[in-house]
PyMOL Python script that loads the backbone (N, CA, C, O; Angstrom):
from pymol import cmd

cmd.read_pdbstr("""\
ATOM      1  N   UNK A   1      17.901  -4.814  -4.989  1.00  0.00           N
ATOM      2  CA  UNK A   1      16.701  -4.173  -4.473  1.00  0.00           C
ATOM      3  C   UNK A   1      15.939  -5.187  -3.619  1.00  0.00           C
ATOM      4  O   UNK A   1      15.906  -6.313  -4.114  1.00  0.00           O
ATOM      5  N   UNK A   2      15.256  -5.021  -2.322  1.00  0.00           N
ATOM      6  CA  UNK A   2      14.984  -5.488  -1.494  1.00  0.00           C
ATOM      7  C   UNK A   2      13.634  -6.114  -2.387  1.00  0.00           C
ATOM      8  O   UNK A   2      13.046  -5.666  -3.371  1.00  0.00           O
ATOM      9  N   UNK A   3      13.482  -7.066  -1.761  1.00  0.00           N
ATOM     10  CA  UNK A   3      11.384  -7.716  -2.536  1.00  0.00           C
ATOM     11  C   UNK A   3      10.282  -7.264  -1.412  1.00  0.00           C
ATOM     12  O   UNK A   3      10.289  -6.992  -0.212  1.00  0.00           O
ATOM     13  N   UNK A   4       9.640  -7.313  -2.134  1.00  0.00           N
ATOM     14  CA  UNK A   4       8.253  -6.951  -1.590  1.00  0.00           C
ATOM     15  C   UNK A   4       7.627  -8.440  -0.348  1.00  0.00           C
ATOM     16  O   UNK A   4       6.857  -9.320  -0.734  1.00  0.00           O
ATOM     17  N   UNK A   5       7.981  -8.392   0.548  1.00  0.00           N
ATOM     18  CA  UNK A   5       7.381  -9.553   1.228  1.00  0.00           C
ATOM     19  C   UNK A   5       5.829  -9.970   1.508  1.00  0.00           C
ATOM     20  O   UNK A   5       5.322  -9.462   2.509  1.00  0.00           O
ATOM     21  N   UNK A   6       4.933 -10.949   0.627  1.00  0.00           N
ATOM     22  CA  UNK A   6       4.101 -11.109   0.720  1.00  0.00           C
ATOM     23  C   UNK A   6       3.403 -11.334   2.162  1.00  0.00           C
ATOM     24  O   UNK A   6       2.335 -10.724   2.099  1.00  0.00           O
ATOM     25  N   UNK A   7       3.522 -11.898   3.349  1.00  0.00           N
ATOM     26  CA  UNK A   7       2.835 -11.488   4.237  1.00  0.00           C
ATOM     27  C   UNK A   7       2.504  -9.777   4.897  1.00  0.00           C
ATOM     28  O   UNK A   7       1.696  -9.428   5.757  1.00  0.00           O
ATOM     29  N   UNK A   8       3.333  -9.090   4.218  1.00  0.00           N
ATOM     30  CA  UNK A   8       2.886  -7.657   5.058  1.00  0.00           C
ATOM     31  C   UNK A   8       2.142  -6.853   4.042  1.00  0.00           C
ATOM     32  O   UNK A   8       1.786  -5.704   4.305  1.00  0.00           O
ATOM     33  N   UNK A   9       1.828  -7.572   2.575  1.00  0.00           N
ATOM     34  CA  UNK A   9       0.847  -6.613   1.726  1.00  0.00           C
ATOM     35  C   UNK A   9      -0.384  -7.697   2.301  1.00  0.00           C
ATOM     36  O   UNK A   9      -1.547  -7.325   2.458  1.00  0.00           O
ATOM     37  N   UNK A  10       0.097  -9.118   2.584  1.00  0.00           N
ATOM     38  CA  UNK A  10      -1.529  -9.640   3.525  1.00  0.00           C
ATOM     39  C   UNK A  10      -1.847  -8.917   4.461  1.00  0.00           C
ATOM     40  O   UNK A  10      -3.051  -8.948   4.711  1.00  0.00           O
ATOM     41  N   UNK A  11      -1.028  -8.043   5.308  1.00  0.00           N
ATOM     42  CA  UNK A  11      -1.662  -7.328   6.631  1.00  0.00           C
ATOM     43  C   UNK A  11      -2.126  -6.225   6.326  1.00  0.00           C
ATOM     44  O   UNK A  11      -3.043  -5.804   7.032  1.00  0.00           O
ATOM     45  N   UNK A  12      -1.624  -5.342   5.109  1.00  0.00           N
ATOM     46  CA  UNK A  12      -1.593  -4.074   4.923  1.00  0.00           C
ATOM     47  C   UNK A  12      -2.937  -4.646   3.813  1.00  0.00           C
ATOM     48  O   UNK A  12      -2.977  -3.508   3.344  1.00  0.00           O
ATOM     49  N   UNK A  13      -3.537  -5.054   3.375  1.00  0.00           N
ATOM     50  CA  UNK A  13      -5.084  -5.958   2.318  1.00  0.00           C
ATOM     51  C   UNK A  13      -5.854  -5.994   3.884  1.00  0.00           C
ATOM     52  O   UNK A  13      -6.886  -5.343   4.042  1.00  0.00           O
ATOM     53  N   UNK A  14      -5.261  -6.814   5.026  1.00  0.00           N
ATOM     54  CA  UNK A  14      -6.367  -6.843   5.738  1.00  0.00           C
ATOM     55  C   UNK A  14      -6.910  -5.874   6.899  1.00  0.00           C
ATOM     56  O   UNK A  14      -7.952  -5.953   7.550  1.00  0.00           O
ATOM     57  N   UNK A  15      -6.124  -5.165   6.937  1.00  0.00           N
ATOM     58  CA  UNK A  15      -6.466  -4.093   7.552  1.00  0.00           C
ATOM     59  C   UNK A  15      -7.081  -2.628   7.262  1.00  0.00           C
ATOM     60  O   UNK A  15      -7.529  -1.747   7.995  1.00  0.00           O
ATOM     61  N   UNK A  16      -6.817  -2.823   5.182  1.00  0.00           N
ATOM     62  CA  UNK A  16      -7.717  -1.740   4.490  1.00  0.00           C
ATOM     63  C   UNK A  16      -9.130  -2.797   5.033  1.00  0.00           C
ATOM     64  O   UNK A  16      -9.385  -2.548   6.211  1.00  0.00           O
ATOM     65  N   UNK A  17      -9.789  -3.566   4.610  1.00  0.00           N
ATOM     66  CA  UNK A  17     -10.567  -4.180   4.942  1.00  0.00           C
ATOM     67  C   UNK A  17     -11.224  -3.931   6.110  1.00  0.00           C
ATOM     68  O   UNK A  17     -12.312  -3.357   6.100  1.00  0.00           O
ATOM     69  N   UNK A  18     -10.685  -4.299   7.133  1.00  0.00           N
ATOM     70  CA  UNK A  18     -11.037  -4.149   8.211  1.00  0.00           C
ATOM     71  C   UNK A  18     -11.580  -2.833   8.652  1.00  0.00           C
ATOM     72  O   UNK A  18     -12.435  -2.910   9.535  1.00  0.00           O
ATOM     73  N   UNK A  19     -11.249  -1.565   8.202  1.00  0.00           N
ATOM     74  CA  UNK A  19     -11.235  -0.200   8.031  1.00  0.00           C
ATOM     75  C   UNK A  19     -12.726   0.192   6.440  1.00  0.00           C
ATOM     76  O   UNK A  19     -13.554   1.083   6.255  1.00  0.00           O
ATOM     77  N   UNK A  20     -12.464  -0.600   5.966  1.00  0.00           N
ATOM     78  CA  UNK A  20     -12.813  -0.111   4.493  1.00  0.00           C
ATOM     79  C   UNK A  20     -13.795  -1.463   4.086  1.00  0.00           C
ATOM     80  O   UNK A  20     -13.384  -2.114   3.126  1.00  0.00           O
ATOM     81  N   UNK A  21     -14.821  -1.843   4.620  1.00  0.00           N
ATOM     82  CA  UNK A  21     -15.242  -3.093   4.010  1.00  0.00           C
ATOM     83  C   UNK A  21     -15.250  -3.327   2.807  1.00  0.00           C
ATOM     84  O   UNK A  21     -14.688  -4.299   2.301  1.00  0.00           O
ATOM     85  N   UNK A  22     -16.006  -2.308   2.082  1.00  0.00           N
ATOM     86  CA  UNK A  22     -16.029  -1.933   0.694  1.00  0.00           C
ATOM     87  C   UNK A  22     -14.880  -2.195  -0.097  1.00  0.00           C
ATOM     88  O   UNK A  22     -15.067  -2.614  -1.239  1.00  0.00           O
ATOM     89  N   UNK A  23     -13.889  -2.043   0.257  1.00  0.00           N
ATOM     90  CA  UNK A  23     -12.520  -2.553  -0.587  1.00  0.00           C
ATOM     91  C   UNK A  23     -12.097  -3.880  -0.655  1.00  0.00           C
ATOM     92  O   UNK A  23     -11.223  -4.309  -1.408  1.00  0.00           O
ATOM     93  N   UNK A  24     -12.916  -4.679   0.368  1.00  0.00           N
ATOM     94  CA  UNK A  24     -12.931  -5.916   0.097  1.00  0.00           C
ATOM     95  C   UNK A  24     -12.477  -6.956  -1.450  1.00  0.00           C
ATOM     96  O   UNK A  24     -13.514  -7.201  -2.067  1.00  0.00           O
ATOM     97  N   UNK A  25     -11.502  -7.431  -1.990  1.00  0.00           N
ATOM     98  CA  UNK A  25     -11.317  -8.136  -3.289  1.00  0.00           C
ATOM     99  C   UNK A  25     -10.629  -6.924  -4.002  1.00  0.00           C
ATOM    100  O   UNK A  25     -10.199  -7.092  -5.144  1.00  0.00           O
ATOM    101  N   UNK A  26     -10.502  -5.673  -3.361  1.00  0.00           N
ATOM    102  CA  UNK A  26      -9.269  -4.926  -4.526  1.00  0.00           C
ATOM    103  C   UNK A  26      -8.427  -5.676  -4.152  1.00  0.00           C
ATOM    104  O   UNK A  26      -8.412  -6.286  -3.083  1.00  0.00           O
ATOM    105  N   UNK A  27      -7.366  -5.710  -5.310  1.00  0.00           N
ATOM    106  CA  UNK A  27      -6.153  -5.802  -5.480  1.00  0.00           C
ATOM    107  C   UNK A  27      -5.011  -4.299  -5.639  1.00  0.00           C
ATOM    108  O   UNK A  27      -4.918  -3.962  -6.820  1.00  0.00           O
ATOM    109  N   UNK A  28      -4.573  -3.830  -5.127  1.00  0.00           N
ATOM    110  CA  UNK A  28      -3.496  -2.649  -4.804  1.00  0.00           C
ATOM    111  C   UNK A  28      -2.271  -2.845  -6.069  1.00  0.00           C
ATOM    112  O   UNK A  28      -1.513  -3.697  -6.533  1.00  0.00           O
ATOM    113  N   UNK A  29      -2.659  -1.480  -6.237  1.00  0.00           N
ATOM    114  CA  UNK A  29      -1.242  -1.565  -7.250  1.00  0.00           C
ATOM    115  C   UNK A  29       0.313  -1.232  -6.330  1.00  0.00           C
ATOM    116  O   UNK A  29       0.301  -0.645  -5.249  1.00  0.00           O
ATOM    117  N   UNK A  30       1.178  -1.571  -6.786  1.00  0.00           N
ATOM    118  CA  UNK A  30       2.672  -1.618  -5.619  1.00  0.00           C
ATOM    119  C   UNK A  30       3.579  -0.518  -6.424  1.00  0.00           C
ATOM    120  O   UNK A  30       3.941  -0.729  -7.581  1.00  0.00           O
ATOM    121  N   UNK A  31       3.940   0.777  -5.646  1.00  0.00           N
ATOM    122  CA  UNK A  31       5.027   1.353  -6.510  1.00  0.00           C
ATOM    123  C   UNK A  31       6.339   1.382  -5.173  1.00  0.00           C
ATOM    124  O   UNK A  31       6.281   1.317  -3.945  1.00  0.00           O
ATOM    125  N   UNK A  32       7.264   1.488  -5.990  1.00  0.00           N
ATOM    126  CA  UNK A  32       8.643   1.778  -4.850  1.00  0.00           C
ATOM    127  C   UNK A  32       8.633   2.840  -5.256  1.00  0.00           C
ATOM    128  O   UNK A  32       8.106   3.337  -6.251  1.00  0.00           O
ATOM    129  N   UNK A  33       9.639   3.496  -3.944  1.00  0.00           N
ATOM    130  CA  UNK A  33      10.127   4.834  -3.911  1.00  0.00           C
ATOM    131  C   UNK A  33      11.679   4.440  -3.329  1.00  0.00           C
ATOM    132  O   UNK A  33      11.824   3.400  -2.687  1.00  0.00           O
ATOM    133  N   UNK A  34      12.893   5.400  -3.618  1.00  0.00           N
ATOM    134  CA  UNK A  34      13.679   5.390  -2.727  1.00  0.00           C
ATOM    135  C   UNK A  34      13.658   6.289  -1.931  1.00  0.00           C
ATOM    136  O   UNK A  34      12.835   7.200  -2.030  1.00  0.00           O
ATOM    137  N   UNK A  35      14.791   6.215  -0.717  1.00  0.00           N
ATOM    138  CA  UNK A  35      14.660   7.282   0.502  1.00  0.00           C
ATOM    139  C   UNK A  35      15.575   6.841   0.997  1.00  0.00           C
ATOM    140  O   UNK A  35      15.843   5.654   1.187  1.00  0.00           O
ATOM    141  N   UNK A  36      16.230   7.883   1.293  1.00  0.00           N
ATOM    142  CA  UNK A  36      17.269   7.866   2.233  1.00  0.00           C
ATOM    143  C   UNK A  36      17.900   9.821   2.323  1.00  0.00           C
ATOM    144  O   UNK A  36      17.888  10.784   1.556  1.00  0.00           O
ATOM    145  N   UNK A  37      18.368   9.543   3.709  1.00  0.00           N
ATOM    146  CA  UNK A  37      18.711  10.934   4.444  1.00  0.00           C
ATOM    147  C   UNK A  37      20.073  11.498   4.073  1.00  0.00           C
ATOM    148  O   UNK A  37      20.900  10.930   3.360  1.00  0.00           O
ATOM    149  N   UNK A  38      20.189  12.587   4.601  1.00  0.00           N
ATOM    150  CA  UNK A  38      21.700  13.176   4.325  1.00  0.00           C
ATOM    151  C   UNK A  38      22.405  12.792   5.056  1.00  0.00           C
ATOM    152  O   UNK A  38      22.134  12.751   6.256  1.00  0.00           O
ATOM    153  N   UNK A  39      23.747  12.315   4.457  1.00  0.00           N
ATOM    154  CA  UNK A  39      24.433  12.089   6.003  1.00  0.00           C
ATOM    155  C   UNK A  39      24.549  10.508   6.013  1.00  0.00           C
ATOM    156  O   UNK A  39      25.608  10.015   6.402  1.00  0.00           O
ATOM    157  N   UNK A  40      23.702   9.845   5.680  1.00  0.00           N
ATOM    158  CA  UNK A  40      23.513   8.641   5.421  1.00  0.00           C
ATOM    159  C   UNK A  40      24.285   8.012   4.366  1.00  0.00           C
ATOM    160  O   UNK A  40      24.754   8.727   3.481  1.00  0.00           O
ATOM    161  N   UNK A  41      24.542   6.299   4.351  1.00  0.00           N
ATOM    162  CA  UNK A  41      25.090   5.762   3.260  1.00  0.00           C
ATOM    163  C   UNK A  41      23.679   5.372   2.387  1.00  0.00           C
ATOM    164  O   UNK A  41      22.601   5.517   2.965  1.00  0.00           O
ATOM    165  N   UNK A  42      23.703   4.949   1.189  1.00  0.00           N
ATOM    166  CA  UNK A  42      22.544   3.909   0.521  1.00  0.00           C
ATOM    167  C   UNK A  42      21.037   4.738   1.153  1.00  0.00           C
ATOM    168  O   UNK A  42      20.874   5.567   2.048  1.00  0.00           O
ATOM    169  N   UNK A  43      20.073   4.034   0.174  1.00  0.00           N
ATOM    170  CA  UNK A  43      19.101   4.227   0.357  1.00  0.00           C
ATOM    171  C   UNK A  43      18.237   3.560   1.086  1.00  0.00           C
ATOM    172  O   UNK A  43      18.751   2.808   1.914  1.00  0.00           O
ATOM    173  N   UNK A  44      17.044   3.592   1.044  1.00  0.00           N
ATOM    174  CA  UNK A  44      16.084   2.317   1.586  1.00  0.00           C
ATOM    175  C   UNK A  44      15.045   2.145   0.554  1.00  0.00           C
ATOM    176  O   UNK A  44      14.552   3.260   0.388  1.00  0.00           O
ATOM    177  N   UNK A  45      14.537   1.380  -0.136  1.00  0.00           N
ATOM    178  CA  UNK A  45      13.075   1.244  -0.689  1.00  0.00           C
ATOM    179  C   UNK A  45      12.136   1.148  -0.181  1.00  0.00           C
ATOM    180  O   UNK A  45      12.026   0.084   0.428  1.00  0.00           O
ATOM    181  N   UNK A  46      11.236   1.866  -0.117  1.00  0.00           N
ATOM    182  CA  UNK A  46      10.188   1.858   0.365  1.00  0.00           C
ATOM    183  C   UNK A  46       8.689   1.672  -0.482  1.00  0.00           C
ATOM    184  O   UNK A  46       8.527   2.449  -1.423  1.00  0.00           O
ATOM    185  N   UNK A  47       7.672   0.756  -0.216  1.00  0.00           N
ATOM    186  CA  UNK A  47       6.849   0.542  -0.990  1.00  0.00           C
ATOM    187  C   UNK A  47       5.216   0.813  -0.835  1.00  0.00           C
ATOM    188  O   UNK A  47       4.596   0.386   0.139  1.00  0.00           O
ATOM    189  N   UNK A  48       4.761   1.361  -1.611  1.00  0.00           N
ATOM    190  CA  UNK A  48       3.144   2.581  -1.469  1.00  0.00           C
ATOM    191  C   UNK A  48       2.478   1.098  -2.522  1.00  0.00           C
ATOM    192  O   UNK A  48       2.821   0.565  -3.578  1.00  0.00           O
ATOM    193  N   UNK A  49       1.325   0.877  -1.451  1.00  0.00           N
ATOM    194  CA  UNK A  49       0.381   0.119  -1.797  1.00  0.00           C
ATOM    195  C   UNK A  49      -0.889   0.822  -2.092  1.00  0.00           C
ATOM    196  O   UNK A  49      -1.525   1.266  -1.136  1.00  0.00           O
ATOM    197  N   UNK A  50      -1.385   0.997  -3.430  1.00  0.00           N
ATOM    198  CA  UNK A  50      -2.534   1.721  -3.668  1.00  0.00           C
ATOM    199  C   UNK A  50      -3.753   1.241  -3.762  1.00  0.00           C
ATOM    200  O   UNK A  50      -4.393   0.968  -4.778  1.00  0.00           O
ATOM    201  N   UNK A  51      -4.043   1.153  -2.656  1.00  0.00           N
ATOM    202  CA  UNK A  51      -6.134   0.563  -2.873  1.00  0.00           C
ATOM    203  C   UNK A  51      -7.138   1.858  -3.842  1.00  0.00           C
ATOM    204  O   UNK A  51      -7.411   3.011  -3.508  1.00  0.00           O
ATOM    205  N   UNK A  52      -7.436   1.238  -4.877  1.00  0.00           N
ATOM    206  CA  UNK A  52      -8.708   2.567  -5.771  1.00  0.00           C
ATOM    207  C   UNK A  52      -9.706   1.807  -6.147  1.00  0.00           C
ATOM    208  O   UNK A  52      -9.616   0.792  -6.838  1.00  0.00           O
ATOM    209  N   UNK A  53     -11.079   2.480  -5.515  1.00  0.00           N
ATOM    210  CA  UNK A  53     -12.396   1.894  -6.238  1.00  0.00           C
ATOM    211  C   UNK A  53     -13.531   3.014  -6.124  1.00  0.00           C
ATOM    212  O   UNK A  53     -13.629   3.882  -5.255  1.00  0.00           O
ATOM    213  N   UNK A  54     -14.243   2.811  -7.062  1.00  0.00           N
ATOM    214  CA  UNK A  54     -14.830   4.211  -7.568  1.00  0.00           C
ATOM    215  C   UNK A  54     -16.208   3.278  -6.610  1.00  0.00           C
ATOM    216  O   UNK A  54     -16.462   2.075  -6.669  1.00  0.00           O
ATOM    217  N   UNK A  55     -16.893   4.354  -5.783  1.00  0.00           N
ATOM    218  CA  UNK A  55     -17.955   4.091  -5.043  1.00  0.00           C
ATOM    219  C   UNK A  55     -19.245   5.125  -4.969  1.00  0.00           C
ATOM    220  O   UNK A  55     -18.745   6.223  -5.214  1.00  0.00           O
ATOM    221  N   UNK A  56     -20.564   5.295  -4.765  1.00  0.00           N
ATOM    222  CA  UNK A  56     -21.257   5.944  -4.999  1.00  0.00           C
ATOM    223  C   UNK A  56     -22.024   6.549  -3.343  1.00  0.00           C
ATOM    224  O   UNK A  56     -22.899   5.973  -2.697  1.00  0.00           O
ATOM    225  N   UNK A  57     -21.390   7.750  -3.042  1.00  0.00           N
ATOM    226  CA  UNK A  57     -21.690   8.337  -1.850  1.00  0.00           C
ATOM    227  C   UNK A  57     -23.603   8.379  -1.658  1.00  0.00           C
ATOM    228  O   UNK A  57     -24.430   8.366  -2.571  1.00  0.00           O
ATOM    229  N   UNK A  58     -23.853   8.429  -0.169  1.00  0.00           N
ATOM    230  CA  UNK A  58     -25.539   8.420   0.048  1.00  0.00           C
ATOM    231  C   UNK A  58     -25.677  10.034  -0.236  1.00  0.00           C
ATOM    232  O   UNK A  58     -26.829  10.467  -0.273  1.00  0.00           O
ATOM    233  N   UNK A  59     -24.596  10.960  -0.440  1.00  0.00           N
ATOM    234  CA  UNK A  59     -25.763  11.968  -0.574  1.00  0.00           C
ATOM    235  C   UNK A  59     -25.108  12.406  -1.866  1.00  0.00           C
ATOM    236  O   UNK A  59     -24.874  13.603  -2.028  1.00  0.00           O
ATOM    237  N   UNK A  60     -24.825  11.600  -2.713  1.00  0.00           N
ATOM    238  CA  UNK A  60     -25.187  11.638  -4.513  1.00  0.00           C
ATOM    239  C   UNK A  60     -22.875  12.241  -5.007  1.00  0.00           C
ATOM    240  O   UNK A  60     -22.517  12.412  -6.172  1.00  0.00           O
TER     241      UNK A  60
END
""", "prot")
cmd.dss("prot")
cmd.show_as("cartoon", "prot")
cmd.util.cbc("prot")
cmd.orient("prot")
């Protein structure tokens, strides 16, 4: 199974950021998925980075 390469969960952290100030210092939970097409050999892994933080909207 392929690894998770730490510089692209740094880009994919700094660009929630950049987008999301507020998410600033989460840490993302990492799940894999596989995928792959018909027709195809093998799969691919693919990996869902989850940013969650409970925040309090201005109109309640």
């Amino acid at each position: 199974m392929p690894k998770l390469i730490p510089k692209y969960v740094s880009k994919a952290k700094e660009t929630v950021r950049k987008k999301f100030p507020e998410m600033t210092g989460i840490k993302p939970t990492v799940s894999a998925r596989k995928a792959g097409s018909k027709g195809r050999k093998g799969t691919e892994t693919l990996y869902v980075l989850t940013f969650q933080k409970s925040i309090l909207l201005e109109d309640g």
